[in-house]
VOBA-1610 file (N, C-alpha, C; in pm, whole numbers, padded with zeros to 5 digits, always signed):
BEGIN
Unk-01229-02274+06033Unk-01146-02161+05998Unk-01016-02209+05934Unk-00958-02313+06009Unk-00830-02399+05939Unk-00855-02426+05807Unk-00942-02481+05815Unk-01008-02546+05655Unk-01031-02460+05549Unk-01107-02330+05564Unk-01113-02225+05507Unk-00950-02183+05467Unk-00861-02157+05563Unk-00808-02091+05492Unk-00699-02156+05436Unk-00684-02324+05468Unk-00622-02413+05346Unk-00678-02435+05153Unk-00792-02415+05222Unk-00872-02382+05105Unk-00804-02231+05015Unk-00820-02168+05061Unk-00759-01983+05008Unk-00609-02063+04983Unk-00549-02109+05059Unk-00370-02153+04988Unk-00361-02249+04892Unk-00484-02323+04889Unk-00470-02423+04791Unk-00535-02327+04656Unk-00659-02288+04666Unk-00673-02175+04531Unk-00538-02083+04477Unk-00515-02010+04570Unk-00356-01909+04581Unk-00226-02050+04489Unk-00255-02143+04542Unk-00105-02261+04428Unk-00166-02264+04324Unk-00262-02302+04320Unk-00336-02371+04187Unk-00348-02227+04097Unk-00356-02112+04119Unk-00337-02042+04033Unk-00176-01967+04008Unk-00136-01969+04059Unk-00014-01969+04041Unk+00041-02056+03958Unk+00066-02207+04001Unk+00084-02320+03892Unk+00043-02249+03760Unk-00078-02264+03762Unk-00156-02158+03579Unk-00079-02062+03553Unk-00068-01957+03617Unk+00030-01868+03549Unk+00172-01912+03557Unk+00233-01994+03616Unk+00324-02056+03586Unk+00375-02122+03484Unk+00298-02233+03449Unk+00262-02328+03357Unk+00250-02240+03232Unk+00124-02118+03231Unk+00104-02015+03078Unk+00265-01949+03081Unk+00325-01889+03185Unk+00476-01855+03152Unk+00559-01961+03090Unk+00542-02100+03153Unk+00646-02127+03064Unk+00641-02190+02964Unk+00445-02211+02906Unk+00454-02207+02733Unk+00516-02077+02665Unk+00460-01957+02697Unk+00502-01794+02621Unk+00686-01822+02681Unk+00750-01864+02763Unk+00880-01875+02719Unk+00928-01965+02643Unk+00849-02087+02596Unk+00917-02187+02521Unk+00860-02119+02386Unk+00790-02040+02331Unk+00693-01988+02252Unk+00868-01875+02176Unk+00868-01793+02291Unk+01006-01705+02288Unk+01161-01765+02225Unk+01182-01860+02300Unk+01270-01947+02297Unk+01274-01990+02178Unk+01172-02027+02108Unk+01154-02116+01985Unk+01211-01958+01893Unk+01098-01862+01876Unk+01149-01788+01802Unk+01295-01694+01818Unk+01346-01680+01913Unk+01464-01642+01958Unk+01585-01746+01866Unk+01533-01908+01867Unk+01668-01969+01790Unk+01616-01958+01643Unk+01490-01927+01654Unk+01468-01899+01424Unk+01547-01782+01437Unk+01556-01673+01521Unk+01607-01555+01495Unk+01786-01549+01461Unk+01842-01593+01570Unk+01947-01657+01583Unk+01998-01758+01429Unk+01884-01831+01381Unk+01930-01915+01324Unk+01921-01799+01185Unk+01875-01769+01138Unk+01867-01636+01024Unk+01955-01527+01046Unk+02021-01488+01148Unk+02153-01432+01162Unk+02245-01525+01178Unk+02292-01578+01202Unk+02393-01693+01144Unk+02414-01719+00973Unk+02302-01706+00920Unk+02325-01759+00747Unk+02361-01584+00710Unk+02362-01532+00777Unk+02409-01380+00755Unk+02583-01369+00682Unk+02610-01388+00557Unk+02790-01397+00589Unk+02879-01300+00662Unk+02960-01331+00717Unk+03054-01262+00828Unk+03067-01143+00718Unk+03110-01163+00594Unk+03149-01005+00554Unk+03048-00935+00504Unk+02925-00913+00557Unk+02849-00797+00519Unk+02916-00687+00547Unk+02984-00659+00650Unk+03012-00567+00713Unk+03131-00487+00580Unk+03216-00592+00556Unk+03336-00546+00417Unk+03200-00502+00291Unk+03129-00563+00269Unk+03033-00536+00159Unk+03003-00435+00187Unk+02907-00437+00251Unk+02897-00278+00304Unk+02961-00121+00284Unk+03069-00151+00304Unk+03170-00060+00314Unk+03204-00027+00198Unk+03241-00154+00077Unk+03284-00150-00021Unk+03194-00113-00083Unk+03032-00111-00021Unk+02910-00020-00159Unk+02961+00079-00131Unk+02952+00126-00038Unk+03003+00311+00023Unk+03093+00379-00044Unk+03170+00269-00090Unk+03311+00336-00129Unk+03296+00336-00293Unk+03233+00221-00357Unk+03175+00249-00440Unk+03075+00400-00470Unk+02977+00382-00374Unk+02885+00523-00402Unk+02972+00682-00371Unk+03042+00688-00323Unk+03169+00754-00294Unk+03226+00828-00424Unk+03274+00711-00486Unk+03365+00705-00578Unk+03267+00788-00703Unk+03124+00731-00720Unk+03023+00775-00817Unk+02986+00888-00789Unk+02955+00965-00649Unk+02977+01063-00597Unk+03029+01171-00693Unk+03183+01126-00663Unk+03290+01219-00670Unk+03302+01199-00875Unk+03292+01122-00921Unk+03268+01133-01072Unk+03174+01214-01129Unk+03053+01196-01052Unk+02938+01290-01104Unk+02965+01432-01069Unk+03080+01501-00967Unk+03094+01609-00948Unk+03200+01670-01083Unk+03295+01567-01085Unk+03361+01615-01191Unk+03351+01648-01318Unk+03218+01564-01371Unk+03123+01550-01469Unk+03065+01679-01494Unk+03029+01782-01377Unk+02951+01856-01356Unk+03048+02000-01375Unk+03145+01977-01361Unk+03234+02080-01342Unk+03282+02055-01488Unk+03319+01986-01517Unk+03283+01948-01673Unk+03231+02017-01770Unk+03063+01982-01731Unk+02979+02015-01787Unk+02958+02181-01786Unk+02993+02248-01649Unk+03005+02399-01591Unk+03075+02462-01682Unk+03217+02443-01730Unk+03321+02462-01784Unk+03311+02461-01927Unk+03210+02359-02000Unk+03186+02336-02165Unk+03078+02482-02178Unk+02989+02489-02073Unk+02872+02584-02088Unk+02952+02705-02111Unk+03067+02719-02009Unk+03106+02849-02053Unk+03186+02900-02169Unk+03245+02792-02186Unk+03323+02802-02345Unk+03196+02840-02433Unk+03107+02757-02471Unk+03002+02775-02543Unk+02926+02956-02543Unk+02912+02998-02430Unk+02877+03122-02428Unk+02978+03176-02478Unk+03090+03141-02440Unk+03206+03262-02564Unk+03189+03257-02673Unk+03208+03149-02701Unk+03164+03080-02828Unk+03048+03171-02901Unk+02958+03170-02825Unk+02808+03246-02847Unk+02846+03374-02914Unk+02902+03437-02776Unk+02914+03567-02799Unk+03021+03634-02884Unk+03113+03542-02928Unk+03224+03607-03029Unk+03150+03559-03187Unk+03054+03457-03195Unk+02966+03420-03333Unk+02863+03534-03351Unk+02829+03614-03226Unk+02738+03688-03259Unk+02824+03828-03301Unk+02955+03913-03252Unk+03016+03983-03291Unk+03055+03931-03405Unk+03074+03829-03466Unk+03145+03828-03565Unk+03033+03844-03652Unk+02879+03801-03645Unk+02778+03805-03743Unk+02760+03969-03794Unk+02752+04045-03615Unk+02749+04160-03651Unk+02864+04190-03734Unk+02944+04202-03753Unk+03085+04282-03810Unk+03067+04213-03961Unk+03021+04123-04013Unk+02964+04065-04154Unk+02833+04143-04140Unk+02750+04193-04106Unk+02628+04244-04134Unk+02686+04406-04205Unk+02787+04422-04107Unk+02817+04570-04110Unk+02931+04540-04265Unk+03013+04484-04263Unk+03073+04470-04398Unk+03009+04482-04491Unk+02877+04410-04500Unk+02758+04327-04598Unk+02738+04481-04657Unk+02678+04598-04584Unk+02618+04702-04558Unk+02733+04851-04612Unk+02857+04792-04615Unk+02952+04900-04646Unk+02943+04864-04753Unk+02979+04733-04785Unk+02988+04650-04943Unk+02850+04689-05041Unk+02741+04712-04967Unk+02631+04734-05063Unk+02657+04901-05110Unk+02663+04948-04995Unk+02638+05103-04992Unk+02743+05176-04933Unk+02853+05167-05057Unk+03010+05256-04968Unk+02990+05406-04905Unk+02834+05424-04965Unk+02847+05567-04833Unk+02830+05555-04719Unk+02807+05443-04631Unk+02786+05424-04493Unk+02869+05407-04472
//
């Protein structure tokens, strides 16, 4: 019975050891890629963070140009419709001249 159940504690280490032993390849496995990781944030330069910011402020800035552009553009359209509409009174009022000038009885 002694023997038996030195036997069961010696199976019970010996597998343990194994999963021991498989833990601490998958942590040296970890470890390894943890310092590639580490080591590829490091070549990172400290001022991404200013870069960053400074695209923003850039896209910001392009933003706010393309609105003005637009208001711009809002503002030419409407001149142009005046434009439109005082070329078309004026065509009429030459049609109607054209028409007195041919035929002074109208």
């Amino acid at each position: 019975k002694l023997a038996n159940a030195i036997k069961e504690n010696d199976d019970y280490l010996n597998g343990l050891i194994t999963r021991l032993e498989n833990a601490d390849v998958r942590n040296e496995d970890l470890l390894r890629a943890l310092n590639d990781t580490l080591g590829k944030l490091s070549a990172i330069p400290n001022d991404t963070a200013a870069k960053l910011q400074a695209i923003k402020d850039k896209a910001r800035q392009a933003n706010d140009t393309a609105k003005d552009v637009l208001a711009q553009i809002k503002d030419l359209h409407q001149n142009l419709d005046g434009l439109k509409k005082n070329y078309n009174q004026l065509a009429d009022s030459v049609a109607k001249t054209n028409a007195v000038l041919k035929d002074p009885s109208k």
